[in-house]
Residue, then its C-alpha position, 0 to 999 in steps of 0.5 A: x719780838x724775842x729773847x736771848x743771853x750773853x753768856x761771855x767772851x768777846x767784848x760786847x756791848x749792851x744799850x737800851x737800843x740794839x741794831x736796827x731791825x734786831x728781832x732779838x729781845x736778848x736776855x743778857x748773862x753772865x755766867x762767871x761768878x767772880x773769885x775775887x774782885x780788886x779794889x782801888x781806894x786811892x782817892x784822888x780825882x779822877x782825870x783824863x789827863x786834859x785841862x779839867x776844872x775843879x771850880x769852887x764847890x759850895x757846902x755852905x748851909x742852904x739859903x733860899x737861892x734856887x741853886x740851894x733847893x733839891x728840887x729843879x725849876x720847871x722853866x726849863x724842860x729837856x728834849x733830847x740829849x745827844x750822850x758820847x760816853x768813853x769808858x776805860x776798863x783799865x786803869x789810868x796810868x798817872x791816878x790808878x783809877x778807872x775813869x770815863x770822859x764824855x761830852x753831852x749836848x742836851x736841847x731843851x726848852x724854856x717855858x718862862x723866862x730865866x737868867x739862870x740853868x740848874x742841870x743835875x751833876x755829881x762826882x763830875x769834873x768838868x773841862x773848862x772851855x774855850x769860853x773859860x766856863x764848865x758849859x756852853x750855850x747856843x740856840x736852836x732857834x736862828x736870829x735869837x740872840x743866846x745870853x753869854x755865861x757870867x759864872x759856873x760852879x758845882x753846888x755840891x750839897x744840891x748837885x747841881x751844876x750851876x750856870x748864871x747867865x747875862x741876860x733872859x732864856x726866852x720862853x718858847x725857844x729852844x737852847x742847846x747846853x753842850x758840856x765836856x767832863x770826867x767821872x770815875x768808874x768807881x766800884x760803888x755800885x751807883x751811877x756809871x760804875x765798875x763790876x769785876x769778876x775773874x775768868x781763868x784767872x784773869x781779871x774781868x771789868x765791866x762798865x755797867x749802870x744803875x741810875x735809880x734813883x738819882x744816880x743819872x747824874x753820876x754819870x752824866x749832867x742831866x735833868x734827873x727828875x723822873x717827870x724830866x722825860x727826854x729822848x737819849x741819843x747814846x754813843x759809846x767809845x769802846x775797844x776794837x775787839x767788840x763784836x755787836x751787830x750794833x753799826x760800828x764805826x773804828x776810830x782813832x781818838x787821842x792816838x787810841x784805835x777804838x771803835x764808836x757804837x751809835x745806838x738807836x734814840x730812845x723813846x721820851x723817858x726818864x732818866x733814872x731808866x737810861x742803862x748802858x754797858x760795856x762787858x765781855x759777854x757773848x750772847x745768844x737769842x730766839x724769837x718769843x715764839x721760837x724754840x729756846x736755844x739751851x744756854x746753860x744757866x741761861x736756858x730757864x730765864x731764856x724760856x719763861x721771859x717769853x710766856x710772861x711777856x706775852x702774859x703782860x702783852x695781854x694783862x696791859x692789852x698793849x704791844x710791848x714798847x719797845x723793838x726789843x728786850x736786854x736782860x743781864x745778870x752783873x757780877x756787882x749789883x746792889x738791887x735784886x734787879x732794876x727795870x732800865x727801859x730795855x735792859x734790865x739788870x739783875x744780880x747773878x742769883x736773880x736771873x741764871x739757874x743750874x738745876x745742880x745747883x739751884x733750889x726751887x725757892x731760886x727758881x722762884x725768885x727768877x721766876x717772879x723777879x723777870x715778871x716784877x721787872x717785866x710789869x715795869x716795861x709798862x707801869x712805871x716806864x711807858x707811864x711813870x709817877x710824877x714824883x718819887x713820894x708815889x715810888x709805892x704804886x710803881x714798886x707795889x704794883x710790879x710786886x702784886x703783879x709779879x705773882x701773876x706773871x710768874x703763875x703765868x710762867x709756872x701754874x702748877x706751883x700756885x704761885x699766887x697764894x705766896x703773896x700772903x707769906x712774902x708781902x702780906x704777912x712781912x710788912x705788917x710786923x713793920x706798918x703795925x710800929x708807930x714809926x711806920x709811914x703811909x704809902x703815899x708822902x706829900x711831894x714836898x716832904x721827899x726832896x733829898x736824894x737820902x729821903x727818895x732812897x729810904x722810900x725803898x722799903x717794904x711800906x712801898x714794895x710789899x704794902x703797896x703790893x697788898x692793898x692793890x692786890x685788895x683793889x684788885x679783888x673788890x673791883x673785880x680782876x675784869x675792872x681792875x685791867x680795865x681801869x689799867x688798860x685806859x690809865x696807860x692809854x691816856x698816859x703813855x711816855x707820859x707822867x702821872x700821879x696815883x690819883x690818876x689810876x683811881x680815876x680811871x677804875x672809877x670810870x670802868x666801874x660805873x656799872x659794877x657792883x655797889x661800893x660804899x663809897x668812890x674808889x678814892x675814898x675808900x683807897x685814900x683811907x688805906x694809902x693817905x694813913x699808916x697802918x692798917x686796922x685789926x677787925x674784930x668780930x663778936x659773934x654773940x652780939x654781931x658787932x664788927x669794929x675796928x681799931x688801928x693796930x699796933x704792935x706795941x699798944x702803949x706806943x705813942x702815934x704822932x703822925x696825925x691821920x686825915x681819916x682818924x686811923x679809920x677804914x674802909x674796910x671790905x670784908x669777905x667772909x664764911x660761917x661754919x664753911x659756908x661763903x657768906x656775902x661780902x660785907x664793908x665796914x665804916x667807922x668804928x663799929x657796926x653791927x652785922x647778924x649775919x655774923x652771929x653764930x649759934x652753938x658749934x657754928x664758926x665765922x672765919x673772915x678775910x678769906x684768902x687774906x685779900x684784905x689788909x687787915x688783921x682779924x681778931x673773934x670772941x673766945x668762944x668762936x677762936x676755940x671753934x677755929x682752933x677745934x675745926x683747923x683742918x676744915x679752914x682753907x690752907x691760906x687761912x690757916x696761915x693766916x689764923x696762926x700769923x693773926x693770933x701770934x701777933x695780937x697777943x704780943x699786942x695783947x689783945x689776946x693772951x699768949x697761951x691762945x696764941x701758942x694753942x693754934x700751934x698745938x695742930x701742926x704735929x698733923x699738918x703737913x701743909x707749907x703755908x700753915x706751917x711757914x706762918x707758924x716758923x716765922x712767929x716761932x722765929x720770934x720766940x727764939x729771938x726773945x728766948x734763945x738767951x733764957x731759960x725758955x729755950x729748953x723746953x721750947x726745943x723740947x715743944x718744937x721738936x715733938x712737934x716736928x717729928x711727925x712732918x720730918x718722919x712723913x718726908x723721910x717716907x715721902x722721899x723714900x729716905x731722903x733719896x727722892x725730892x717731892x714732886x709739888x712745889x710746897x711739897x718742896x718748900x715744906x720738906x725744908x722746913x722738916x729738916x730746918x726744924x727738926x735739926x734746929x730744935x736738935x733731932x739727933x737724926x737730922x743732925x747726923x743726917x746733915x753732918x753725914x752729907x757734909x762730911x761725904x762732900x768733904x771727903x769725896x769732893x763730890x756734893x751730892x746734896x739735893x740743891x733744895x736741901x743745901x742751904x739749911x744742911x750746910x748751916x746746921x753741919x758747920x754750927x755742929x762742927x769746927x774749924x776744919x768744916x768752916x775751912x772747908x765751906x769757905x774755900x768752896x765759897x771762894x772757888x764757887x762759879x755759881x752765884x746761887x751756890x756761893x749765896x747758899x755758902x755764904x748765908x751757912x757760914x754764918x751759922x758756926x758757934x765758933x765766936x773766933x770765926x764769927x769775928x774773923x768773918x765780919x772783918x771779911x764782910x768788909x775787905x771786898x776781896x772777900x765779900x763783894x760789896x753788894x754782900x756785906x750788909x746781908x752777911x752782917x745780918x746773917x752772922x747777927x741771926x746767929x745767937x753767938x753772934x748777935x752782941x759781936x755783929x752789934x758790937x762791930x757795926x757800931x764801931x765800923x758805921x762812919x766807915x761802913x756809911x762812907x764805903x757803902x753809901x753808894x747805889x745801896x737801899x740795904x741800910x734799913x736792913x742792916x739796922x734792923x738785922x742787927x737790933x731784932x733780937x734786943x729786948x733788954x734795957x741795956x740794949x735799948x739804952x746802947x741803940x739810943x747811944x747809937x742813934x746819938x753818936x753817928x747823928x752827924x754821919x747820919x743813916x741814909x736809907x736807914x735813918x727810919x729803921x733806927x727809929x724802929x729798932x728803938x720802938x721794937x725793943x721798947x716792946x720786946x722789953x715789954x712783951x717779955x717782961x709780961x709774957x715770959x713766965x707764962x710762956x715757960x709754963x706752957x712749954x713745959x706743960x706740953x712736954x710733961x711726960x704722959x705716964 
């Protein structure tokens, strides 16, 4: 089993199947980042110039028929389908569209009798056959007589192709649906789509997939469920110029010499992993166990996808499942990275790295993005979920157990403890609104395509990542694996749903330690309710309580709860430095001695942060911790500063305490501690950047960043060194980020000295790391000529990493013109691919200049934003809130609810919940500031008052 890269040039393609007998598991890459990328809007159907049909398409509103549900019949089960596919990467000459034909036979199985087939289809045209229908149908089984078609259409709203048939599909015998049609190879980044990007000047396609969810069949008709599991047999029509070591077999097809590549079947899968790609890439490969070829961006991928491999080989007790292993980076591609079964796709900046360009934080993200989407090869592929309303166990577990594969990859980075920053701490601001969701919805309540892709949200990845992290750590790591192992034994090209896992670590932990309950019942308190509990400690009287948390505290909660928002709640513990025995709490409250505390003594809880909860104390004994900081582990020093900020904007206690676990930092030198008080501070900003507040908040800031921006300066040898630990790294930036935001004339000039040595020398010698935040700060401290400059290094980039970076800066002038000039780009795809728009609109809605502008131009663009970006994109929740996180007026509230109102009928997609959100945040920022803004001014001003 092994690894490799396509690098580019001559044609070639990638499937989920190489060669027979390839020892190579190849990791596919494109190095080229495009310059420009052309685009077609001409609309019109596409066609390969044959006899297609356009059949009566359905949009009447939904009745009781089957053809008008969302959800497919169980009487007919796929087995296997034999896929011809003939992408063309030039344009058609009578349309000017790019285009694919195929023609597909899927043999399936009837287990009840039926007089009619429902196959999923969309955006297909279909060529009317000789039997004057969009399909035909023969058996497989001989002497069975096959009931001829009565009609076919295209139900749209549903996709489906619909097919109603003379007599009865026999149950127990098998069938053979056979269908020729046409799709267009459009750039919207769903289904079989177009990917371009420029080398040497020439314009560059690749034809390349991204099937989840539902988007299998943009590209073929199937049965696009995920419990719908088939063996795919895949040919691909392609150029004559490919060089494979796939058997290749030249052809003449209508007058054109091409070549057909015939890939090996698959294993049973489901469809939403089938991946196929047609490119100009080479490629280069080794052994897991072999010396790792040097291919340039390529070289670090190359050399940690083995190790995390063999990690997870080991994790799952269980071979890898497949002969081999395709990794390729896309130059369009909406998702960070998708787990095709065998060839996973990424963004450019999710797999290639150049150690002259790449910051470590980029280094990471490979890192935990190849060991996430390596983590799926197994739990999710090998065993997927029944239905997509269990998204959260597949996406949450890969997003816990990416942290350990890329620990595995990198242990001196400790890489683990991240998880309380990137996940922990990020989905508690979203799950503590009233209009958050639980893990797990009912099957029935997730049927349209729009309400399977709004589940992508940080409620399933990062949520799910937490509570079985909290699984994981109150069975017992040993258990946890365990449990795993046999769940995927029993379950292997199969189908299952999360109970099914709860089961299996319930038999493995017949002989662990006690638990106060099964691990059903404690985990369906956690995964069947929203939100998640504030704990509070009393450490007078002992008494230990619990109460559903939210942000906003008047907020109304309408989603009833089957446990009355109460857990079951593991609490691991330490007094005065001293780990105590865990405790678990039920009910309301309870009362535990060994949590009172005398006179200096201190009770700290949830250590390490492995619960999903927050944790508030009695005055007293948050004085104590606020005293004693530097003897509380580093991770719950991060934690004590995210808990308290966010219990006092839900006032349970006073702001000022809040702001006091601030008062320390002058002598932290810690990332994580630091981070967690940044991304708190962060909403101070956004509140108070428009007031009077901000003044002497800089001045608060400013003094207290100084001494971290000084001992880097030392560290680093003024700046001409880059620390040697990894959160050394991290928190260096943070230095600089701070100190120059908050107006640190040295910093300042410090960034504008770098840049301006760039634009005069054309020679960048700013350290990768350090880019991101100089470039922002040196363009919001410049003019016009700066932002020219950074622009045309955005467009010459050849470094997708280098580009992002260039990108996020522009963001950052205070020039309105500019601003507004960037937000039209965000929407020629000339300028910003696609797969950038919606996060460069929320880059430029960061900026406090250009908040009102980036509201003001998605409300006027959303029919067109929705219609043009709908496609493949998962990013509308954050576009939304991007856009709507620093309102905290009346007037802003009022404008959001007219929003929600006037595109009601074009709707929000993957948005929809995240307007709700936005509604609810800016009720409470109104709220907060309206209490909070008087006696957080009087506090900065107190901290800085000259002493004399």
């Amino acid at each position: 089993m092994g690894k490799g890269f396509y690098i580019s040039k001559p044609v070639g393609i990638v499937s989920i199947i190489l060669c027979a007998g390839a020892l190579a598991t190849i990791i596919a890459l494109s190095v080229v980042y495009s310059e420009e990328k052309a685009k077609n809007n001409n609309q019109v159907s596409p066609t390969d110039g044959g006899t297609t049909s356009k059949p009566p398409v359905t949009t009447l509103a939904p009745s009781n028929e089957p053809w008008d549900k969302y959800r497919l019949p169980k009487n007919l089960v796929p087995d296997h389908y034999n896929l011809t596919l003939w992408p063309r990467l030039t344009p058609d000459l009578t349309t000017g569209l790019y285009i694919f034909t195929g023609k597909s036979t899927v043999e399936f199985e009837t287990t009840e009798e039926t007089d009619l087939i429902l196959i999923h289809s969309s955006k297909l045209n279909y060529t009317i056959l000789e039997n004057g229908h969009l399909a035909r149908l023969t058996s497989v089984n001989s002497g069975v007589r096959v009931p001829l078609i009565k009609v076919s259409w295209l139900q749209s709203v549903t996709q489906y192709l619909v097919l109603q048939l003379d007599g009865k599909l026999m149950t127990g015998h098998r069938y053979h649906l056979y269908t020729k049609f046409t799709g267009e190879l459009a750039d919207d980044l769903g289904g079989f789509y177009r990917s371009e990007y420029m080398e040497d000047g020439v314009k560059k396609v690749v034809a390349t997939t991204q099937m989840q969810p539902t988007d299998a069949r943009k590209a073929f008709p199937c049965f696009d469920e995920p419990a719908m599991k088939a063996i795919f047999y895949i040919t691909l029509i392609h150029d004559l110029e490919s060089k494979l070591c796939h058997p290749e077999h030249p052809v003449t097809i209508d007058n054109q010499h091409v070549q057909k590549t015939v890939f090996e079947p698959t294993e049973k899968m489901s469809t939403y992993l089938l991946a196929f790609i047609v490119s100009d890439f080479d490629f280069i490969n080794n052994t897991i166990d072999g010396p790792a070829i040097a291919a340039g961006q390529g070289e670090y991928a190359l050399n940690k996808t083995g190790p995390i491999l063999k990690f997870f080989e080991k994790y799952y007790n269980s071979s890898y499942p497949l002969p081999k292993s395709d990794q390729i980076a896309l130059p369009d591609f909406n998702a960070g990275a998708m787990e095709n079964w065998g060839l996973i796709t990424y963004r450019e900046t999710a797999l290639l790295y150049d150690k002259e360009f790449s910051s470590n934080s980029n280094k990471q993200r490979i890192a935990t993005i190849i060991a996430h989407e390596l983590a799926h090869m197994w739990f999710g592929n090998l065993v997927t979920l029944r239905w997509w309303n269990d998204l959260w166990l597949n996406e949450g577990f890969a997003s816990y157990v990416e942290y350990l594969g890329a620990h595995e990859a990198e242990p001196d980075w400790n890489v683990k403890d991240l998880i309380v920053l990137g996940d922990v701490h990020r989905v508690f601001a979203v799950d503590a609104l009233a209009s958050s969701h639980p893990l797990s919805s009912k099957e029935e309540d997730i049927q349209k395509p729009a309400q399977i892709s709004e589940l992508f949200d940080a409620i399933s990845y990062s949520k799910g990542a937490s509570v079985l992290r909290m699984l994981s750590d109150f069975l017992t790591e040993e258990v946890f694996t365990m449990g795993l192992r046999t769940y995927l034994s029993e379950f292997a090209f199969g189908n299952a749903v999360y109970t099914d896992l709860w089961k299996h670590l319930q038999m493995v932990y017949a002989n662990g330690t006690e638990l106060p309950d099964t691990v059903h019942n404690i985990m369906n308190t956690w995964v069947l309710q929203m939100g998640f509990p504030v704990v509070t400690i009393d450490t007078k009287t002992g008494v230990v309580s619990q109460k559903h948390f939210l942000l906003d505290p008047d907020s109304e909660v309408t989603a009833p709860s089957p446990f009355n928002y109460e857990w079951i709640v593991p609490i691991k513990w330490m007094k005065t430095g001293a780990v105590q025995s865990p405790y678990w709490l039920r009910g309301k409250s309870a009362t535990n001695d060994a949590m009172k505390a005398l006179g200096t003594e201190w009770v700290l809880a949830n250590l390490n942060v492995v619960g999903y909860y927050r944790v508030n104390y009695d005055e007293e004994n948050w004085g104590l911790l606020i005293l004693f900081f530097k003897l509380i582990p580093v991770i719950n020093r991060a934690q004590l500063v995210d808990d308290a900020f966010n219990l006092a904007r839900a006032k349970i206690i006073s702001t000022v305490l809040a702001l006091n676990t601030t008062k320390y930092l002058d002598k932290e030198r810690e990332y994580m501690p630091w981070e967690s008080a940044l991304n708190n501070l962060d909403f101070f900003y956004l509140m108070f950047d428009r007031s009077e507040v901000y003044g002497p908040m800089q001045d608060y800031l400013r003094k207290q960043v100084t001494p971290l921006f000084n001992y880097y300066k030392t560290l680093t040898e003024n700046w001409s060194k880059v620390p040697d630990g990894h959160m050394d790294q991290y928190n260096q930036v943070n230095a600089i980020s701070l100190a120059c935001r908050t107006g640190l004339e040295e910093c300042q000039n410090l960034a504008k000295t770098w840049f301006k040595q760039w634009m005069d020398t054309n020679n960048n010698q700013i350290h990768p790391n350090l880019r991101s935040t100089v470039y922002c700060n040196a363009i919001a401290a410049s003019g016009a000529n700066e932002w020219e400059f950074a622009w045309s290094q955005f467009k010459n980039a050849t470094i997708a990493t280098e580009a992002d970076k260039l990108r996020s800066a522009l963001a950052c002038t205070k020039q309105p013109w500019l601003l507004n000039r960037y937000l039209e780009y965000t929407l020629d795809p000339k300028m910003i691919r696609k797969q950038d728009a919606t996060s460069t609109i929320v880059y430029i809605a960061n900026n406090v200049i250009g908040q009102s502008l980036a509201w003001d131009f998605v409300r006027a663009r959303w029919s067109y934003i929705f219609t043009q970006y709908g496609g493949g994109s998962f990013s509308f929740s954050n576009l939304i809130n991007g856009v709507t996180k620093r309102f905290s007026t009346e007037f802003e509230l009022q404008q959001l609810k007219q929003f929600k109102e006037d595109n009601a009928e074009v709707g929000f997609g993957s948005g929809t919940l995240a307007v709700d959100q936005s509604i609810e945040r800016t009720t409470a920022n109104i709220k907060w500031i309206a209490e909070n803004k008087q006696n957080v001014l009087n506090w900065f001003r107190d901290e800085t008052k000259p002493v004399f």
